[in-house]
C-alpha positions in Angstrom: 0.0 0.0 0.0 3.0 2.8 0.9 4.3 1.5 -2.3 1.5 2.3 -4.4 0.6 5.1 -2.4 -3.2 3.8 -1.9 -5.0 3.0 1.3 -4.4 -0.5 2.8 -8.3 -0.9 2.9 -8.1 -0.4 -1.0 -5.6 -2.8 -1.9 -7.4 -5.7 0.4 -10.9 -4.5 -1.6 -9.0 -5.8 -4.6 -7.0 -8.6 -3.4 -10.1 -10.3 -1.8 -12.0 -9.3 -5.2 -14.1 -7.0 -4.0 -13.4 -4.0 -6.4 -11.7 -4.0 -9.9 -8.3 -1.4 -10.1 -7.4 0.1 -13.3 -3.8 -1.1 -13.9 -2.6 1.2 -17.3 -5.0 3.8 -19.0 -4.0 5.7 -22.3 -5.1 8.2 -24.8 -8.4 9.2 -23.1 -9.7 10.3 -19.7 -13.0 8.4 -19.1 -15.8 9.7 -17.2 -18.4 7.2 -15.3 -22.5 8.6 -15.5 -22.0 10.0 -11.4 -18.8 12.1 -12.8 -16.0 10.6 -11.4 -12.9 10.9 -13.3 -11.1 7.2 -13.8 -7.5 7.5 -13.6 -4.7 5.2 -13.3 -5.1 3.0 -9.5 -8.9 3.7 -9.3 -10.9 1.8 -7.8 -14.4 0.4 -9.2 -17.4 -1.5 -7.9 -18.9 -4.1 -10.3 -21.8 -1.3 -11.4 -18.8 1.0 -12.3 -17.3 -1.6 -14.3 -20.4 -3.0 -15.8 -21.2 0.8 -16.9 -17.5 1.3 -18.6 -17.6 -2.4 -20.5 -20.4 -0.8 -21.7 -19.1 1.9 -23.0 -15.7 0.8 -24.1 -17.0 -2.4 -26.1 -19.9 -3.0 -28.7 -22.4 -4.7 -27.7 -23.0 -8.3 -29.9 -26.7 -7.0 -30.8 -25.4 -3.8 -32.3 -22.6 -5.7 -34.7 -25.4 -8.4 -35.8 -28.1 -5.3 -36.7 -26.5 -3.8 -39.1 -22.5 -4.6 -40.6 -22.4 -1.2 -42.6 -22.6 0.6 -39.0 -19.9 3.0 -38.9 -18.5 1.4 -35.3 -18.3 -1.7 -37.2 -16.6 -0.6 -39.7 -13.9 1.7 -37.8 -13.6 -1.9 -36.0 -12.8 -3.2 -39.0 -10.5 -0.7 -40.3 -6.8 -0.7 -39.5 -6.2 3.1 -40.3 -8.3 3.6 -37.5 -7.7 7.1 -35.4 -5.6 6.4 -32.6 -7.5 9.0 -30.6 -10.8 7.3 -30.8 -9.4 4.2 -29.1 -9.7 3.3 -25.9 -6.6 1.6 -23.9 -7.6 0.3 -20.5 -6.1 -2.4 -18.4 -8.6 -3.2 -15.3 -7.7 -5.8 -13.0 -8.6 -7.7 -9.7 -7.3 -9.9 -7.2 -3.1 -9.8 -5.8 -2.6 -10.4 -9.8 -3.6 -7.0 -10.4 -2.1 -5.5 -7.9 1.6 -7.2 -8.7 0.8 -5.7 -12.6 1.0 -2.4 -10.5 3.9 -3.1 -8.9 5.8 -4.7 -11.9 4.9 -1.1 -14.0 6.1 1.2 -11.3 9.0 2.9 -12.2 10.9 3.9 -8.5 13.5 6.0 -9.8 10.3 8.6 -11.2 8.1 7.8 -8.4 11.1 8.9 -6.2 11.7 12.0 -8.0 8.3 12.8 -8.3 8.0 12.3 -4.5 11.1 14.2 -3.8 9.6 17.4 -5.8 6.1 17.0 -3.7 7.4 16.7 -0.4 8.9 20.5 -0.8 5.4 22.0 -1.5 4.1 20.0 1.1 2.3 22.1 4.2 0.4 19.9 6.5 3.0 17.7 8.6 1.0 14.1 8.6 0.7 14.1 4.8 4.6 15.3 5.1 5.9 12.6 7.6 3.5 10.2 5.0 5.4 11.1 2.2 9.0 10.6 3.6 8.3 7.2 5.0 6.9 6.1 1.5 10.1 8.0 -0.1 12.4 6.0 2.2 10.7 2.9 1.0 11.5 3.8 -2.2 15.0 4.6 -1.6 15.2 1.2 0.3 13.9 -0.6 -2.7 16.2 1.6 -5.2 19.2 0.7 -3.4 18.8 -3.3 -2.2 17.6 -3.3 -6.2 14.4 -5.3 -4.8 11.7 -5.1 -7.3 8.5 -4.6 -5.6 6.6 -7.1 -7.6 8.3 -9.7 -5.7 6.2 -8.7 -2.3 3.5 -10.2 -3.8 3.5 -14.2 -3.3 2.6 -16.4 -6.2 2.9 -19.8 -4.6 1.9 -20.5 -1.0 3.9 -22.8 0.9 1.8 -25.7 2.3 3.6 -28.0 5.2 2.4 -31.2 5.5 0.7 -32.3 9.0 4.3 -33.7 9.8 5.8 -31.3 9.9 3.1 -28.9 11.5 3.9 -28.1 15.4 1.1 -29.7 17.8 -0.2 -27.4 20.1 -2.2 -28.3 23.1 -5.1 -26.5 24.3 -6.5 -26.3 27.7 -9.8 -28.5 28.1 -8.5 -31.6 25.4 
């Protein structure tokens, strides 16, 4: 989460696949019907996400009516305007959030984070900011890619092996 710079509620809304996270968005800032702005890390419910699958793909129905529709042809058409596209990357679970990780660039987060701590007033979001920076540096200099705090295979031990604990009343 200091990584990321996201609330630890946010991240486990994800993880336990509770909300969908847009990974990588290019070329175009989409708006949702109640206003809000979706941006790179933001978090959505699955009416949010319903409501931009609908607006970023065609629907089956609408291809089938009628083939000389003009989305169907700019489909179709490989000279197609790179401004009318739509590149989004939404994801869920710990897979979505190590795509995160694995695009984050520390050497720009940190010098992005170094210029916004000087124009920083209040002294919580200040003492925030340097403990997420030092992070950073820790990372930068152990060369530790942040990707690789996210597990991908969970050990199991088998019963053996497992310590026997006794409790009180059998």
């Amino acid at each position: 989460a200091i990584i990321l710079d996201m609330r630890p509620k946010d991240i486990e809304q994800v993880v336990y696949y509770n909300s969908y996270i847009v990974i990588n968005i290019k070329n175009k800032k989409l708006k949702l019907s109640n206003g809000r702005l979706i941006e790179e890390r933001s978090l959505l419910n699955e009416k949010e996400w319903e409501e931009l699958e609908d607006k970023i793909y065609l629907k089956d129905s609408e291809l089938e009516s009628n083939e000389n529709n003009e989305a169907y042809s700019e489909i179709l058409d490989p000279e197609i305007d790179a401004e009318k596209a739509i590149e989004i990357e939404i994801g869920i679970g710990a897979e979505a959030i190590k795509k995160l990780l694995t695009n984050l660039n520390l050497d720009i987060e940190e010098e992005k984070l170094r210029k916004y701590i000087s124009y920083i007033d209040d002294q919580l979001e200040l003492a925030k900011a340097i403990r997420r920076l030092r992070l950073l540096q820790n990372l930068i200099s152990s060369q530790t890619n942040p990707a690789w705090t996210v597990l991908e295979v969970l050990p199991v031990l088998p019963p053996d092996l497992r310590p026997m604990i006794q409790l009180d009343g059998g």
